[in-house]
N, C-alpha and C positions, 0 to 999 in steps of 0.2 A: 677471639682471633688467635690466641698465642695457643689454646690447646688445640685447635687446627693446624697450629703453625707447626705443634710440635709431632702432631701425630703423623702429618706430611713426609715431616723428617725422622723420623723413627721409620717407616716403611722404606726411606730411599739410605738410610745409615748400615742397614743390614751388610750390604757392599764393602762398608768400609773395613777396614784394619784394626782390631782392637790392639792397643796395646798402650803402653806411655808416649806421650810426644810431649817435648822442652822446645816447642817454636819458638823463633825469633821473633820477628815481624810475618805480616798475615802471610799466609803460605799458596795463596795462589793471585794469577795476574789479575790485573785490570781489564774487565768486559763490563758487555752488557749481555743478559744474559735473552737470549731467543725460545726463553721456554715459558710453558705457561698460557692457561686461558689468557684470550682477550690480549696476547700479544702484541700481532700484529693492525690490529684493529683495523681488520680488513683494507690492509696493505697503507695505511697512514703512516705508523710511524719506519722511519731508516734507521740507519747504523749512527751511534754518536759519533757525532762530528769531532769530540776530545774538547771543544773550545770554551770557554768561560762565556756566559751569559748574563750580563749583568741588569740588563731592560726586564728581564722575563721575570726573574723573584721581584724586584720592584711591583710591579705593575700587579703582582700576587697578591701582594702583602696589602696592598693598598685595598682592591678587590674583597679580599680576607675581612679589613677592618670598616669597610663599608657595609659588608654580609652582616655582623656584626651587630654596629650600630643600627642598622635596617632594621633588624629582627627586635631588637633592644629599645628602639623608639615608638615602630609603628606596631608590632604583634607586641610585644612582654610590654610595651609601654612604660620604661624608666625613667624616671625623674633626670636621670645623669642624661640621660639618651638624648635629653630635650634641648639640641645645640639652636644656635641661633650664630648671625654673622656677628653679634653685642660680645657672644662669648671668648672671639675671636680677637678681637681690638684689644691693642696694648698686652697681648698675650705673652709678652716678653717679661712682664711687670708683675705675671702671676707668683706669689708666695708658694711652698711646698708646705707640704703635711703627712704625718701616719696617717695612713686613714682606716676607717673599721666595719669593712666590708669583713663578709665570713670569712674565716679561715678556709677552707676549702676554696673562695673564690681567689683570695689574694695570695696563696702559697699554693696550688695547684692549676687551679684555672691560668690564671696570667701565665703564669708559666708555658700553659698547653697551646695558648693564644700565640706568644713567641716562639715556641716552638714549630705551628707551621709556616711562621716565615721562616725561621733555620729551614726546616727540611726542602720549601721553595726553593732557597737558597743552593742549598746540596743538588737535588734535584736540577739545577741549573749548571752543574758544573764545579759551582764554586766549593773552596776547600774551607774545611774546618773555620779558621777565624776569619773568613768573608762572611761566613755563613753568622759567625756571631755576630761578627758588626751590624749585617741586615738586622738581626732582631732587635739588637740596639738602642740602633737608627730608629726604628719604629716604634720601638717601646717607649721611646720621647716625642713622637709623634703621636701617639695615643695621647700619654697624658696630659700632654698640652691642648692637641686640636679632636678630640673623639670622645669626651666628657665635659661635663659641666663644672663638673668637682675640680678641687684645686688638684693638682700634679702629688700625687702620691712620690714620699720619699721611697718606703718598700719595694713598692712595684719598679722603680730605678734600679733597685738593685738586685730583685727576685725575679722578678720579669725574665731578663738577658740570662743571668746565670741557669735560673732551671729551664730555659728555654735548649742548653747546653746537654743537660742528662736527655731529657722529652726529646728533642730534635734528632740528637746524634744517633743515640742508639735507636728510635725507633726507624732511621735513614738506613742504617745496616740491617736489621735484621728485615725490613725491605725487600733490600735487596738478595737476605737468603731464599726470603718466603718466595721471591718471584721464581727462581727454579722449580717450583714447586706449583706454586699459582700465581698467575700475573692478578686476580682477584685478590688475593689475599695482600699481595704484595703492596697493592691501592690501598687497603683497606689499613697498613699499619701505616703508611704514608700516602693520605688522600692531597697533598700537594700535589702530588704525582698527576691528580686529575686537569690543574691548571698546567703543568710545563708539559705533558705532553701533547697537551691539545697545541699550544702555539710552537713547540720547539720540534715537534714530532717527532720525537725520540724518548727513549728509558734512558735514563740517568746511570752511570757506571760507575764503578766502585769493586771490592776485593768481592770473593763469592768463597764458600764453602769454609769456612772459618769459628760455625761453630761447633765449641768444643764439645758441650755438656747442656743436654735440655732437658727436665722432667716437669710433672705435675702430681700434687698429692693432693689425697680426701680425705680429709682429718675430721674427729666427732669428740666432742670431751666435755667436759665441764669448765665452771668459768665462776672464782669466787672476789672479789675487790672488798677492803678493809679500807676506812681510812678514820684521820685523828686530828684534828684540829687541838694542840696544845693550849694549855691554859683558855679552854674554851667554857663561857659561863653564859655566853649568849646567844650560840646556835644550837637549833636542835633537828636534827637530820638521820637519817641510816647508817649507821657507818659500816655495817654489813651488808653485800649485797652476792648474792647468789646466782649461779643458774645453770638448772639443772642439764641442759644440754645443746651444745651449738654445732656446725657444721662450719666448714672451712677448708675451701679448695687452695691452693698454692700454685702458682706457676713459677721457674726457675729458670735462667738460662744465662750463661759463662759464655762468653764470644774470645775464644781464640783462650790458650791455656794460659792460666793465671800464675802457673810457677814457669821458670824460666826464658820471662817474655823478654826482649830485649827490640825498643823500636822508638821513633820518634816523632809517629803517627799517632794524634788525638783521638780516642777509646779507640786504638787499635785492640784492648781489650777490655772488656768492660765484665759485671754481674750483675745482674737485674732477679729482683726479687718481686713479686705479682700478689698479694692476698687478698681475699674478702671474706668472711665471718658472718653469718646472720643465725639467730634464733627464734620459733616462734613462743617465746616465754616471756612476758611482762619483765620488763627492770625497773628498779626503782622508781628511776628519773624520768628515760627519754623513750620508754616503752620498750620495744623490740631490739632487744641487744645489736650488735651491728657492728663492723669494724671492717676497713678499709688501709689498705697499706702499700706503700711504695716504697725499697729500699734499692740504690743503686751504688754503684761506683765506677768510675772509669776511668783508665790510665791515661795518662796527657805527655808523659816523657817514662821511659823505663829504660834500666839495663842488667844483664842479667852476669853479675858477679860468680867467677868458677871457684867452688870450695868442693867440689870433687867430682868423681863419677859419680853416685848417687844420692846428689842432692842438686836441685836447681830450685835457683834465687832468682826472686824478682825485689831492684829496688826500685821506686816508682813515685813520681810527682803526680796525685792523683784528684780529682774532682767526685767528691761524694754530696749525693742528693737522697733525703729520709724525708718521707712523708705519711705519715697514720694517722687518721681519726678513729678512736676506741670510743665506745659509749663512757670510759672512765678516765680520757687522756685525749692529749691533743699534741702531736711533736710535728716539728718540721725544719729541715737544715740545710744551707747549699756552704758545704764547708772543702774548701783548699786545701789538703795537705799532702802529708806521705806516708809511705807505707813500703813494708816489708815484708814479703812471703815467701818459705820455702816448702818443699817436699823433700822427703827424707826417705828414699827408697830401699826395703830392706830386702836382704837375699832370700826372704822366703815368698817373697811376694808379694808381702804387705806394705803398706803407706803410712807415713805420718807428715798430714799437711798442716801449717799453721801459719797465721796470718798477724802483724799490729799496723794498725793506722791511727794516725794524728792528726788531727785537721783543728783547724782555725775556723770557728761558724760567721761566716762573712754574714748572717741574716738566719735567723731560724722562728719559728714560733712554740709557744710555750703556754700550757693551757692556767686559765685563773679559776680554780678551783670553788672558787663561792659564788661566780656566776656561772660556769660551765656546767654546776651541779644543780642549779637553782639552790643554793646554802642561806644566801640574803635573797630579798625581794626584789634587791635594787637590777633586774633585769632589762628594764627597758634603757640602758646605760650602751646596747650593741653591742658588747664585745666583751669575747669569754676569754679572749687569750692575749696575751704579750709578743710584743716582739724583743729579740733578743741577740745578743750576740755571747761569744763563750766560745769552748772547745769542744770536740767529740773524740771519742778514744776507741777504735773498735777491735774487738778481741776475737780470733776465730781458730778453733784447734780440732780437728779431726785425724783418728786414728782408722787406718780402711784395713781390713783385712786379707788376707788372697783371697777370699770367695766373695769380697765385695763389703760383706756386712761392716758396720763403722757403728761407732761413737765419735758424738759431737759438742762440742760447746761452745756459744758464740754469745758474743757481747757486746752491746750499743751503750758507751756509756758517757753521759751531756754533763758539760758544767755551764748553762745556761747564766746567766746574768739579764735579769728582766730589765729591761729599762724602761724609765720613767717619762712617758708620753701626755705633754700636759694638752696639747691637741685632741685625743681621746675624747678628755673632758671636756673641752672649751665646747668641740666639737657637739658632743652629746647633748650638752647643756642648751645647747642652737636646735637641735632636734626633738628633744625627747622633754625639753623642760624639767630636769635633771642633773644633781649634780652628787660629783663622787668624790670623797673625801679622801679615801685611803690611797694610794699610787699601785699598789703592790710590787714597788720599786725593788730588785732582792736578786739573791742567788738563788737556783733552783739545781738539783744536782738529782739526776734518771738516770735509772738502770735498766735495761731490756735484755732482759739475759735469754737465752733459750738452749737447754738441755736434752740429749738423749741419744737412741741407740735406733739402728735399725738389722732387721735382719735381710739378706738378698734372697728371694729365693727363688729367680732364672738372674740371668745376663741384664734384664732392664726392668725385672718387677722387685720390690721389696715391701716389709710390714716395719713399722716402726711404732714406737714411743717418744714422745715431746714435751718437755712442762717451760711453759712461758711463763717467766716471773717478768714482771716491773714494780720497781722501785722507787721512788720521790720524797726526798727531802728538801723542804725548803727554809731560807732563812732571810726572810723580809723584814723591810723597813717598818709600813707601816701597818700591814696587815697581819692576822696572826701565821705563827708558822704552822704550820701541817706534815704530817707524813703519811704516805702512802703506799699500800704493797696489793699487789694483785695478782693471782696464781690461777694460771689457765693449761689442767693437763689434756693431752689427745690420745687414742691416738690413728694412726693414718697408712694406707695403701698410697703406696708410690709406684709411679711409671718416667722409667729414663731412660735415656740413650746416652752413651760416650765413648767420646773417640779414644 
């Protein structure tokens, strides 16, 4: 959807003005916009009424979590799925738990679940934190009444939050894509299919706001080391290889990230798209593989004057990381701030650079001796940790007047795994199993990525890339380990910018 989204927009950008722009807040009005397939749906939908809708997301969400459950009960047939009015009673009484659902389901999924009640929500009129509360609202409504399982602690507080990145920004770029294609625009926000149908109208909001979209196709190699310290009783690969993988990127900066100044939640935001696959055996889990989400988006900014050629953004920001690697497991919904400038020089060239700070309200953090198959003790469920800690991120680009740049950016966790004795109590009810170690501990990740690229038109370039990550950990009960993993490309890019 997004390199449709982008290619749409690369055809209609031509029009635009190239040059620098220091926006303040988003630069054009509020509409709805009349273009695009499947607009008018053969004369159904009017003009928005402007008014808040608070029955129509309700009644979504609820729809939403029936659709859900339906599928979950009677087709996928889940054990959770299997309610009853027993499960119901005294439901006020039910205890909480971590629980150890996969990683992908409990740090992605949920989130994406909450997310289209956000977007309902949006779609209805309503503004930014209406829109959170609906998700909520709901996301305690799930736990309590749409599962059998006791009420996950996590999902309390991963659910709502990454319903924030997932909701928000895919509600905006919605509504770019709908200039474009009112299909397409369905398609990043299918909420869209229930508020239209009763509200009969397109949902409004800012249009033409973004700044910067490309996609690259990257091909390299891919090599993972690792080290279990004072290790006398496991025996494993600690090399692992491969000779060749592919990996497309999509990118896209909503509204410019240096001298933004607004009060409007992800009046700007960045979104980062990757997937990785190889057809080469790995060690472990066969076909190499890697999936990745990285976002951030601004919630309060103001854009500080230190001269004509530089503009500042400082900014209270909400950042969402999510990757599954075949050798890692990361996930963050972390609060904090950040500071970015550009530093415009008089021959034409640029120097942008970025720090953020954040606090990891909830992240996930992968346990290496079951994520790897390292012990046998696998049928225990769960390969990763929940965690709290800090995130640090680093980003510095030098652009040239002809475009070309050098880059270095950096993701960097101070995790603190904590000690979930639910896990095991849990496990131990299940699997007839029991795990001695906690892997209770500090975990400290580095995800750096390096390189340069060459322009060579206005929106094509060739580059080079080397992806490191980094991990050391230092546990309680488990032994510690380190690990480093070096992935170079390199990749054809396609962009457009304002």
């Amino acid at each position: 959807m997004l390199v449709l989204f982008i290619a749409s927009f690369s055809v209609s950008a031509q029009d635009n003005p190239t040059g620098n722009i220091t926006s303040g807040t988003e630069i054009s009005a509020i509409q709805s916009s009349d273009i695009g397939f499947g607009y008018n749906w053969n004369g159904w939908l009017h003009e928005n009424d402007g008014k808040k809708h608070y029955l129509s997301p309700a009644a979504g969400a609820l729809f939403w979590d029936f659709c859900i459950l339906g599928f979950s009960r009677y087709i996928n047939v889940q054990e959770w799925a299997q309610i009853t009015f027993d499960d119901w009673k005294y439901v006020w009484r039910k205890d909480t738990e971590w629980d150890i659902d996969n990683f992908q389901t409990n740090l992605l999924l949920h989130p994406v679940q909450e997310g289209m009640v956000f977007l309902g929500a949006r779609a209805s009129n309503l503004n930014f934190y209406e829109a959170l509360a609906y998700a909520t609202i709901n996301s305690f409504i799930w736990e309590y009444f749409g599962e059998t399982e006791l009420p996950s602690r996590n999902d309390f507080i991963y659910s709502p939050l990454g319903a924030i990145a997932v909701g928000e920004i895919l509600h905006r770029l919605s509504l770019e894509a709908d200039q474009f294609s009112g299909l397409l625009g369905l398609c990043l926000n299918p909420a869209r299919l229930w508020s239209q149908t009763f509200l009969r109208q397109k949902p409004q909001g800012q249009l033409s706001n973004v700044f910067e979209l490309g996609i690259q196709f990257s091909m390299g190699t891919y090599s993972n080391y690792k080290k279990i310290l004072d290790n006398t009783e496991y025996t494993y690969t600690q090399l692992e290889n491969c000779p060749l993988f592919a990996s497309p990127i999509a990118y896209v900066a909503y509204n410019d990230p240096y001298g933004h100044d607004s009060n409007i939640p992800y009046s700007q935001f960045e979104l980062e798209l990757s997937v990785g696959v190889s057809p080469w055996d790995f060690s472990y889990n066969g076909f190499l593989q890697n999936y990745s989400i990285f976002s951030d988006g601004v919630i309060l900014s103001r854009a500080p004057d230190f001269g004509d050629n530089i503009d500042t953004t400082v900014a209270f920001e909400f950042v969402y990381d999510f990757e599954i690697n075949d050798a890692y497991l990361i996930s963050t919904c972390a609060p904090g701030f950040a500071f970015k400038q550009r530093i415009r020089r008089d021959n034409g060239s640029k120097i942008e650079w970025q720090v953020h700070t954040n606090g990891i309200a909830l992240g996930g953090n992968d346990d290496l001796y079951y994520f790897r198959d390292i012990t046998k003790q696998t049928e225990l469920g769960i390969d990763y940790h929940y965690c709290f800690g800090a995130e640090n991120i680093l980003k510095f680009k030098y652009i040239t007047e002809n475009n070309s740049n050098f880059f270095f950016n950096a993701h960097n966790y101070a995790f603190y795994d904590i000690n979930n004795p639910t896990y095991y109590r849990l496990a131990q009810d299940k699997f007839g199993a029991t795990r001695e170690d906690s892997g209770e501990g500090w975990a400290f990740v580095s995800l750096i990525k390096v390189g340069g690229e060459i322009a060579i038109t206005k929106k094509v370039s060739i580059g080079v890339q080397d992806n490191i990550y980094l991990k050391r950990t230092f546990l309680k009960d488990q032994k510690d380990y380190y690990q480093a993993l070096h992935q170079e490309s390199v990749y054809f890019k396609i962009y457009t910018r304002k």
